[in-house]
LUMFIGU-721203 format. One record per residue: residue number from 1; x, y, z of N, C-alpha, C in turn. Coordinates in steps of 0.2 Angstrom, whole numbers, plus 5000, padded with zeros to 4 digits. Example, Ala and Ser with C-alpha at 12.3 -4.5 7.8 and 13.67 -1.06 7.14 Angstrom:
! LUMFIGU-721203
 num  n.x  n.y  n.z ca.x ca.y ca.z  c.x  c.y  c.z
   1 5066 4972 5039 5062 4978 5039 5066 4984 5039
   2 5064 4989 5035 5068 4995 5036 5064 5000 5039
END
This chain:
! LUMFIGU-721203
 num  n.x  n.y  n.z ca.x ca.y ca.z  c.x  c.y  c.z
   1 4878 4482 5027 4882 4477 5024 4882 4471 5028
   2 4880 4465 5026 4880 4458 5027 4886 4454 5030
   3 4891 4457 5032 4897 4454 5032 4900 4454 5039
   4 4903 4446 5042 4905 4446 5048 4910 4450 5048
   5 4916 4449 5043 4922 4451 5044 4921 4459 5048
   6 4917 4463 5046 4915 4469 5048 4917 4469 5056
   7 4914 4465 5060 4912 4464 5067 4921 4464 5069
   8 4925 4459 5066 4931 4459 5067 4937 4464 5066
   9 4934 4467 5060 4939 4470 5058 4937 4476 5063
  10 4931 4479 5067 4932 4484 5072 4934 4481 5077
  11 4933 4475 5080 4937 4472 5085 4945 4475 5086
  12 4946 4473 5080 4953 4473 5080 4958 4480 5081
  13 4954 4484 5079 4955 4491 5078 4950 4495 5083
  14 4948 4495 5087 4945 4497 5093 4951 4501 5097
  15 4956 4501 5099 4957 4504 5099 4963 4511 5096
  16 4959 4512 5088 4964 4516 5084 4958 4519 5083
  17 4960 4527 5082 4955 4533 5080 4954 4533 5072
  18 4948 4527 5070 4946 4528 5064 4940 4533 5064
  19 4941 4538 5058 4935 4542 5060 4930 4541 5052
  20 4934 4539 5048 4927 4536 5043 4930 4532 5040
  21 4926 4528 5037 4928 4521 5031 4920 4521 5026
  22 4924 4519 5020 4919 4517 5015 4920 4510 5011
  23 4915 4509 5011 4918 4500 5005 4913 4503 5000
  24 4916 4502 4995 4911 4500 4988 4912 4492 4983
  25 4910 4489 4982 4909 4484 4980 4904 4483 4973
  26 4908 4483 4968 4905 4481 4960 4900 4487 4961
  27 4902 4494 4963 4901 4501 4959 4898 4502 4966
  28 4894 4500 4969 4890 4502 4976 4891 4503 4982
  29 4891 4507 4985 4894 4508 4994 4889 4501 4997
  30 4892 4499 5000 4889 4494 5003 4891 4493 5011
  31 4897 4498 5012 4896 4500 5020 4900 4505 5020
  32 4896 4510 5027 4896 4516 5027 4899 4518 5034
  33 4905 4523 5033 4903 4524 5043 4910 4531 5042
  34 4906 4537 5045 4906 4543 5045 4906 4547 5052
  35 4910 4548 5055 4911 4551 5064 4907 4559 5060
  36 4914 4560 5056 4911 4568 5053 4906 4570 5051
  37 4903 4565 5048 4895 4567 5040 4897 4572 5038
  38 4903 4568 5033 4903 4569 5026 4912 4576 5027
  39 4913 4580 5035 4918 4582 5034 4925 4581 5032
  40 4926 4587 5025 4933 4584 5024 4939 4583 5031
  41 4942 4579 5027 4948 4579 5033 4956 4580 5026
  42 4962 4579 5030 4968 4581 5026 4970 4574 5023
  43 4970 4574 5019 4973 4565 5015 4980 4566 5015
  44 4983 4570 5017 4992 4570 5018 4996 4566 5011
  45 4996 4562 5012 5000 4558 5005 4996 4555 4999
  46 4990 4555 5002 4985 4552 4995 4985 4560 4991
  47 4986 4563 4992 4989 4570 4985 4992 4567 4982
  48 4999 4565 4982 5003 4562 4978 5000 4560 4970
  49 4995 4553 4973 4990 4551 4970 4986 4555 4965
  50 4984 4559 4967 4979 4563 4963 4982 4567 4959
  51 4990 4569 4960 4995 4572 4960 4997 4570 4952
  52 4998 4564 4952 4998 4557 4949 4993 4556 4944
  53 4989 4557 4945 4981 4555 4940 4983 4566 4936
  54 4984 4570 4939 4984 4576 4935 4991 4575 4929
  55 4997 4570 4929 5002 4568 4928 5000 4565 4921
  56 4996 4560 4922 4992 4559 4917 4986 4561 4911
  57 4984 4566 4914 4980 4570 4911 4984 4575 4906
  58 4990 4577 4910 4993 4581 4906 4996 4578 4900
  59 4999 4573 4902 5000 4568 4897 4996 4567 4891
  60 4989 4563 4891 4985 4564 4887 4985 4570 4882
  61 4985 4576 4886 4983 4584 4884 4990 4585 4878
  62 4995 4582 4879 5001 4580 4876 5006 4586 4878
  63 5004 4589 4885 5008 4595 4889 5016 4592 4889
  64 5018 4587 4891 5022 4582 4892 5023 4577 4893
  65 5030 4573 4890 5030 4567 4893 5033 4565 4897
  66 5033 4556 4900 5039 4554 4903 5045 4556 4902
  67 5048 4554 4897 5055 4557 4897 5058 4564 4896
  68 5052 4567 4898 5054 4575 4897 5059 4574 4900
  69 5065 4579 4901 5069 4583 4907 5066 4586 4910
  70 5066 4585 4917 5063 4591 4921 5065 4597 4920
  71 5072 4598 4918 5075 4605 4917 5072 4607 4913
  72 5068 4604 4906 5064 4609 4903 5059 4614 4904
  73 5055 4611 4909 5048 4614 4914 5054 4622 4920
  74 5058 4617 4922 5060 4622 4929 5067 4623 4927
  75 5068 4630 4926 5073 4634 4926 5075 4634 4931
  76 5074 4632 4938 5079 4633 4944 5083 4627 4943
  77 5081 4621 4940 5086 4614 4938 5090 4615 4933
  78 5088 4619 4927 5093 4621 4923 5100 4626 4923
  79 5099 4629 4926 5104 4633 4931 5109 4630 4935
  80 5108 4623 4936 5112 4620 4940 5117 4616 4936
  81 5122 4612 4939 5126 4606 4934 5123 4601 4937
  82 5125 4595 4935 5128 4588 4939 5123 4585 4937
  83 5119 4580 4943 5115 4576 4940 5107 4577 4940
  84 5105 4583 4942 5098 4585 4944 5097 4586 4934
  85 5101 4589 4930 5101 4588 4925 5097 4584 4919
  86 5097 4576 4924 5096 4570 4922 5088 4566 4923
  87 5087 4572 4928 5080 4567 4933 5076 4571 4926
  88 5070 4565 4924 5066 4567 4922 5059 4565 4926
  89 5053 4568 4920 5045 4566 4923 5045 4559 4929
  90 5044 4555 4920 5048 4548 4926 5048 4547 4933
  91 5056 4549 4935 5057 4549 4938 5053 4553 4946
  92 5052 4558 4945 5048 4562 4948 5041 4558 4952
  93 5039 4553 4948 5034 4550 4947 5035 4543 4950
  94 5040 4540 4950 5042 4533 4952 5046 4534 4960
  95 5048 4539 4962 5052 4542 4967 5060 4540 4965
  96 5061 4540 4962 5070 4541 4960 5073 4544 4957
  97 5071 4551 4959 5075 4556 4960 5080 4558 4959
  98 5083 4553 4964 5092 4554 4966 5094 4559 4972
  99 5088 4562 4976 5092 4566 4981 5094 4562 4986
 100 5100 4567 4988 5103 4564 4994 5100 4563 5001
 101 5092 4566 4999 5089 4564 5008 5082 4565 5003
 102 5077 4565 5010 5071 4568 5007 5068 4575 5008
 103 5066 4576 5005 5065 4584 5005 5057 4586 5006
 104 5057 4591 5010 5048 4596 5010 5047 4589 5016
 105 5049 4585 5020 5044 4581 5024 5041 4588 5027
 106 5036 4585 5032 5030 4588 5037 5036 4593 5041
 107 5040 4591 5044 5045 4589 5049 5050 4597 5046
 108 5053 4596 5040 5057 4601 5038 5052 4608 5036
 109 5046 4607 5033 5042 4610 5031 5040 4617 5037
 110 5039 4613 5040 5036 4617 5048 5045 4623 5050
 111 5050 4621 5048 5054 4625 5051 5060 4629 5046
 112 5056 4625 5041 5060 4630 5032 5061 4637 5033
 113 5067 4638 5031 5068 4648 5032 5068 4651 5025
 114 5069 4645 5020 5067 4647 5013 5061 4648 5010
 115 5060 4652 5006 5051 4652 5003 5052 4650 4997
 116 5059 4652 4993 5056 4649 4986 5058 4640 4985
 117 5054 4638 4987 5054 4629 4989 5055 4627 4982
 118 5055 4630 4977 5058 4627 4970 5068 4626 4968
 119 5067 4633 4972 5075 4635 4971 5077 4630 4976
 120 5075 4630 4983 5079 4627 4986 5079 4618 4985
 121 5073 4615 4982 5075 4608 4981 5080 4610 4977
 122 5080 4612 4971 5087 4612 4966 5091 4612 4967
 123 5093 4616 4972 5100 4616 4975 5105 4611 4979
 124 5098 4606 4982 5101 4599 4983 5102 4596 4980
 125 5109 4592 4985 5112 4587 4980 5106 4581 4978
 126 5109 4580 4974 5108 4575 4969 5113 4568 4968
 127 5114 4562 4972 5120 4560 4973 5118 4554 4971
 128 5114 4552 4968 5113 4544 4965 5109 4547 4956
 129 5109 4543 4952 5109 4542 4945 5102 4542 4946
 130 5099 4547 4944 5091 4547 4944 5089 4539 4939
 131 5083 4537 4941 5081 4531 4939 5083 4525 4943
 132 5086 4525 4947 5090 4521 4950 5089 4517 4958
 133 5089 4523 4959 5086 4520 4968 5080 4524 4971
 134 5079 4522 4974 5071 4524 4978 5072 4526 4981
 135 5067 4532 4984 5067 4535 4989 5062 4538 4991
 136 5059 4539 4997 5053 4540 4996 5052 4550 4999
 137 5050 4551 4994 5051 4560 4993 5047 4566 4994
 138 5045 4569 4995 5041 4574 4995 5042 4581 4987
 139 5051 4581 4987 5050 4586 4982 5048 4582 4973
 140 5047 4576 4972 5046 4575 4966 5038 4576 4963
 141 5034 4574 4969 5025 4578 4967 5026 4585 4969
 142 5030 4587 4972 5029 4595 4973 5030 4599 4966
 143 5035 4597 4964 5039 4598 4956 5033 4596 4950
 144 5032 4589 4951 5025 4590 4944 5020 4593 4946
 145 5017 4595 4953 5014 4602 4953 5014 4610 4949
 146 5022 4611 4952 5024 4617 4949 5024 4617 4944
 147 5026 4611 4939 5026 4612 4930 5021 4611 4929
 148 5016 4607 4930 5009 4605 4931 5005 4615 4928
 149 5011 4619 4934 5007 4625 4933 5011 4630 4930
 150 5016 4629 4929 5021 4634 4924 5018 4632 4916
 151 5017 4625 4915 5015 4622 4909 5009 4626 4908
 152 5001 4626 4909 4996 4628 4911 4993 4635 4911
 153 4995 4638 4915 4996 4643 4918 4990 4642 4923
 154 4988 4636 4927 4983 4634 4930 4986 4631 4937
 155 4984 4631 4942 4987 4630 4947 4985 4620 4947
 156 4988 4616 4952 4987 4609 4952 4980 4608 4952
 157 4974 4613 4956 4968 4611 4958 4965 4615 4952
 158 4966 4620 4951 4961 4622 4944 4962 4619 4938
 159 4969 4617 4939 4968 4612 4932 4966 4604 4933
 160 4965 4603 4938 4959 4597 4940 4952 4599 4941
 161 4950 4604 4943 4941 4604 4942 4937 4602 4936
 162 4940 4605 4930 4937 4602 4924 4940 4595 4921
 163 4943 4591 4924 4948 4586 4920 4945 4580 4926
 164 4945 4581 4932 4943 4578 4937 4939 4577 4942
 165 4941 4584 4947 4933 4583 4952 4928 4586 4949
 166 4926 4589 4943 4917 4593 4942 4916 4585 4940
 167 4920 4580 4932 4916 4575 4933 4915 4569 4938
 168 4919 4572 4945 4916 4566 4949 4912 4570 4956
 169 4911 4576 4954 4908 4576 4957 4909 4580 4966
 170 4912 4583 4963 4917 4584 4971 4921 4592 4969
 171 4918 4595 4974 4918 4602 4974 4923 4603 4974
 172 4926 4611 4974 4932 4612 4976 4937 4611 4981
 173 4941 4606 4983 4945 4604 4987 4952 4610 4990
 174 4952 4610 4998 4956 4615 5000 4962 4612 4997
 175 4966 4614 4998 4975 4612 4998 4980 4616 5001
 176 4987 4615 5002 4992 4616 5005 4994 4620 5000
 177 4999 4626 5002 5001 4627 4996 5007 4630 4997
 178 5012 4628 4993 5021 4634 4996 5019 4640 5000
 179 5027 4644 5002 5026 4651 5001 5025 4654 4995
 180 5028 4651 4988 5026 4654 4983 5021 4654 4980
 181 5015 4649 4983 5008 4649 4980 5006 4644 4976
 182 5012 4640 4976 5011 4633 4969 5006 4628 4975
 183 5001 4626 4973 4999 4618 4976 5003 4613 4977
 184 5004 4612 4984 5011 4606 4986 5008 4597 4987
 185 5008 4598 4981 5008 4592 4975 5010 4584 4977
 186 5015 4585 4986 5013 4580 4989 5009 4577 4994
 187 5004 4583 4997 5001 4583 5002 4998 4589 5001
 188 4991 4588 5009 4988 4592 5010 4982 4595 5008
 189 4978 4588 5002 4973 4591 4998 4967 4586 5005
 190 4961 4591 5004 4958 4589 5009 4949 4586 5006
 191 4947 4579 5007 4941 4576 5006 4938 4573 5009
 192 4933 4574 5009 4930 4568 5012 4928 4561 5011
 193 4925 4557 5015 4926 4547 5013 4924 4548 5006
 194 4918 4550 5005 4914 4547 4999 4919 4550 4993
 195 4920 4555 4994 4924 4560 4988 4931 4555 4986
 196 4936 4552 4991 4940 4549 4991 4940 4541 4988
 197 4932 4538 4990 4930 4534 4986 4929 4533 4980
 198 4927 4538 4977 4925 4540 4968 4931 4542 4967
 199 4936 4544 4969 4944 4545 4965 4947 4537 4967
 200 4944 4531 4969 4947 4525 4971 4942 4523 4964
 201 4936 4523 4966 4933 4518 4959 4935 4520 4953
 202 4934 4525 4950 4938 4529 4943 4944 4525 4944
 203 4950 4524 4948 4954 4520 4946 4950 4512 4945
 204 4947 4509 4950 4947 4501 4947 4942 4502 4943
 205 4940 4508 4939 4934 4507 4933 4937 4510 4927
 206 4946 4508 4928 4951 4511 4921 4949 4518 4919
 207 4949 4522 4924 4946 4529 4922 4939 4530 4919
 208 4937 4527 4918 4929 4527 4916 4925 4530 4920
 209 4921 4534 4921 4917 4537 4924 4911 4538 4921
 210 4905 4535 4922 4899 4538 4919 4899 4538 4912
 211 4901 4532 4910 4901 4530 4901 4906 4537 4898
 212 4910 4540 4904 4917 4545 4900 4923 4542 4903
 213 4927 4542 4900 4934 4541 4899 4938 4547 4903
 214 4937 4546 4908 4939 4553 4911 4947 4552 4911
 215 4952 4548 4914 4961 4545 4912 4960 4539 4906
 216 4967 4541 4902 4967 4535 4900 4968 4527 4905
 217 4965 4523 4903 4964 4516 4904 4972 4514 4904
 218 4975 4517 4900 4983 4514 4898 4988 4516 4903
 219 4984 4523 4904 4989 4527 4914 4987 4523 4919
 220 4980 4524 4921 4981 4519 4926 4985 4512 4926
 221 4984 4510 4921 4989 4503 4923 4995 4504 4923
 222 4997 4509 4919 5006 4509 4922 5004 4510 4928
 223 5002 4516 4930 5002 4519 4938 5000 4514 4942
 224 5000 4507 4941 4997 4503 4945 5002 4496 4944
 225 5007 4499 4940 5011 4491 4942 5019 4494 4943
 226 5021 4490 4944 5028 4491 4948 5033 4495 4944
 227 5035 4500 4946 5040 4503 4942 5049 4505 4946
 228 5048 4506 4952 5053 4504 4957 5052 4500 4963
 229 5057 4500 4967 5053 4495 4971 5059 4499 4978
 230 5055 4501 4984 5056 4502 4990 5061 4498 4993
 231 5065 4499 4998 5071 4494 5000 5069 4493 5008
 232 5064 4491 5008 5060 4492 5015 5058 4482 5015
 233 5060 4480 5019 5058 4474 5022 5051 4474 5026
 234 5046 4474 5020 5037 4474 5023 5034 4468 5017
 235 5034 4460 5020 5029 4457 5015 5024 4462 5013
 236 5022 4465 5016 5014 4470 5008 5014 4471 5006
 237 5021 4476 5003 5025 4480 5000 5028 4477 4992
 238 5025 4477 4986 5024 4473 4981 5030 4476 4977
 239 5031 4485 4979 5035 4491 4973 5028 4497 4975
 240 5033 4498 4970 5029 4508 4969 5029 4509 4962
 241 5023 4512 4960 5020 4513 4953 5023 4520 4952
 242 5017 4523 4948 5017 4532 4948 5013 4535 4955
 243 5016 4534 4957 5013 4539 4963 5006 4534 4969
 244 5007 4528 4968 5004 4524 4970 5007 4517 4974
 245 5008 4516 4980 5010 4510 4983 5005 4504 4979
 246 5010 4497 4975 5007 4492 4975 5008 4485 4980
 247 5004 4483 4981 5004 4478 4985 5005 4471 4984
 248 5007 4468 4990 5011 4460 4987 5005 4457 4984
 249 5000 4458 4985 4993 4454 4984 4989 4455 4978
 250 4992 4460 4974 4990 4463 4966 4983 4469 4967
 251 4983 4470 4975 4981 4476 4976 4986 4482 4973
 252 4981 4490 4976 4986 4493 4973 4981 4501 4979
 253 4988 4506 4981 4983 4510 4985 4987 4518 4984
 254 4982 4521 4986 4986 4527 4988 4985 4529 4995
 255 4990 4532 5002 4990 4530 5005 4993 4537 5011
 256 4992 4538 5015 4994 4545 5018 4995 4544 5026
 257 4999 4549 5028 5000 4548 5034 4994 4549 5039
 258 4996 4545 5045 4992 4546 5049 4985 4541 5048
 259 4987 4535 5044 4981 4529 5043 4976 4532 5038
 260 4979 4535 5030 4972 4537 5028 4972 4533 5019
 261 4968 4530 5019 4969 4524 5014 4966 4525 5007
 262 4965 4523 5001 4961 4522 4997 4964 4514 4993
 263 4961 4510 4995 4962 4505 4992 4959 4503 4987
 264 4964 4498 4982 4959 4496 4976 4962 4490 4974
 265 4955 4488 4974 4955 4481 4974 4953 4475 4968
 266 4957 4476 4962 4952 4473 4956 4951 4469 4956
 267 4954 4462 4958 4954 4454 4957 4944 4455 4962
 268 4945 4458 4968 4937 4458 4971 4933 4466 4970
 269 4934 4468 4964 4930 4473 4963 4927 4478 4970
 270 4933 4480 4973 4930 4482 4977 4935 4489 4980
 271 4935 4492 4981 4937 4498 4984 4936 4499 4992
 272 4941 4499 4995 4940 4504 5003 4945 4507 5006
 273 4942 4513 5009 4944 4520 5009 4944 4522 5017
 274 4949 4522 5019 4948 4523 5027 4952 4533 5027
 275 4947 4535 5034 4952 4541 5036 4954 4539 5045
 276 4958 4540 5046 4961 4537 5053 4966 4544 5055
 277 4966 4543 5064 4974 4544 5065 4976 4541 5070
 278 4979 4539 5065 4984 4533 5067 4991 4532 5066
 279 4995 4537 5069 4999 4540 5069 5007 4532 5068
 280 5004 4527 5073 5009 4521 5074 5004 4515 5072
 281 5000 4517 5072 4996 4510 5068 4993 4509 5061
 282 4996 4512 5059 4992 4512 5051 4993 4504 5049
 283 4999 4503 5049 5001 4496 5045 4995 4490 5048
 284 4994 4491 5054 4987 4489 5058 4979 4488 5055
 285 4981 4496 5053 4973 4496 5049 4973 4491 5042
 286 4977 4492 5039 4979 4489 5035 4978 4482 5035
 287 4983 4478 5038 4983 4471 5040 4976 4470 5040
 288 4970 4474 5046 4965 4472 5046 4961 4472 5042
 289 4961 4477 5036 4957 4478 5031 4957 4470 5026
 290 4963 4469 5026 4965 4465 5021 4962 4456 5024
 291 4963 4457 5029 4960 4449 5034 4956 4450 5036
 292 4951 4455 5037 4944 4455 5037 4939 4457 5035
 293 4943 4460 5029 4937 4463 5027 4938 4460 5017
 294 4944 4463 5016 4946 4459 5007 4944 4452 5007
 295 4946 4450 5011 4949 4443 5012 4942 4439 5011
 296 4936 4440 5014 4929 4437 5017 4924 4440 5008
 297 4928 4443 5005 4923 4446 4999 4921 4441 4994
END
């Protein structure tokens, strides 16, 4: 690819552990750069996302809606009183919740004594009026997971192979999974750049893949415009969709710890997908991405 900002934007980032990046531009890879060739690595939080695209599908399939109750799917919520009663889909899907903290991080996950990670989110309080404040959570994609798969009887990745990766093309993906065995629906699914790419263009190509209609065109755009908004002081930071950070700039991204990216870009038709670790620099990569590489398009 023909573009200075390239030269700069590795400048900039020289010293951050990027291990691969892809741009695609009006359907075409047009720059390439792979440490691994081609191995999957973990996308941490861009699950959420894909999380998010099976959320839709279900939907379509007319499994559920938004205003479902969650307590209609998971009888460990309906067993409870007070305000978990009240969170629905939605909710699940925008991050508000209502718990009083976050739940399943990486951090609590490593040292949980509990296994059934369904019970125990339910049993946390709930102290804000679901719809209402942000939060940025672990157990609301865990949860469309489970009903994802109580609903089904398909786990979160079997009932994406036919609905999503066979049509794009992309094998079966490891993933993280409870003690109980559910797909943990916030994290953990594991791809590589190119594969990451093709779930970035499906989004700026309205679901369309290969003259099929793989999501509806009407999802992705909810999922891409602001539905709550973070209470975090970052000009980039535009709100939060269904399970997708939007940006101040009319971008829109799915995004995972550790600098691991899928950007989408429609005003420049263009998509790019970084895997890094980057533990304290993501928002770096970022920055960069956007001044030398969006930006020069």
């Amino acid at each position: 690819m023909e573009h200075t900002g390239l030269d700069e934007f590795w400048n900039e980032v020289r010293d951050i552990d990027i291990k691969a990046m892809q741009i695609v531009y009006d359907g075409n890879e047009v720059y390439l750069y792979d440490r691994y060739n081609g191995q999957r690595q973990n996308q941490y939080s861009i699950t959420k996302s894909i999380t998010s695209a099976a959320a839709g599908l279900a939907m379509q399939e007319r499994i559920f809606t938004l205003d479902d109750p969650v307590d209609w799917y998971i009888r460990e919520a309906k067993e409870k009183r007070g305000m978990i009663r009240d969170i629905k889909i939605r909710h699940l899907l925008n991050m508000t919740q209502g718990f009083e903290r976050p739940l399943l991080m990486g951090s609590e996950r490593k040292r949980l004594c509990e296994k059934d990670w369904v019970s125990y989110v339910c049993s946390c309080p709930v102290v804000h009026q679901p719809g209402t404040v942000f939060q940025y959570n672990n157990a609301g994609p865990y949860l469309l997971g489970v009903i994802i798969q109580r609903a089904t009887g398909k786990d979160l990745i079997d009932y994406l192979m036919p609905r999503l990766f066979e049509p794009l093309e992309i094998a079966r993906p490891c993933a993280e999974k409870c003690p109980m065995g559910y797909v943990f629906g916030a994290g953990g699914i594991k791809l590589n750049i190119r594969e990451l790419g093709r779930f970035g263009q499906l989004y700026l190509q309205k679901g369309m893949w290969k003259k099929r209609q793989i999501i509806s065109g009407k999802w992705i755009e909810q999922s891409a415009s602001v539905k709550s908004y973070p209470a975090i002081d970052d000009s980039r930071c535009g709100g939060y969709g269904y399970l997708f950070w939007i940006n101040s700039d009319g971008s829109y991204m799915a995004k995972g710890k550790g600098g691991q990216f899928c950007i989408i870009v429609p005003e420049k038709k263009t998509v790019v997908s970084i895997n890094s670790n980057a533990e304290e620099a993501s928002d770096r990569i970022y920055d960069a991405v956007k001044s030398r590489i969006i930006s020069q398009l």
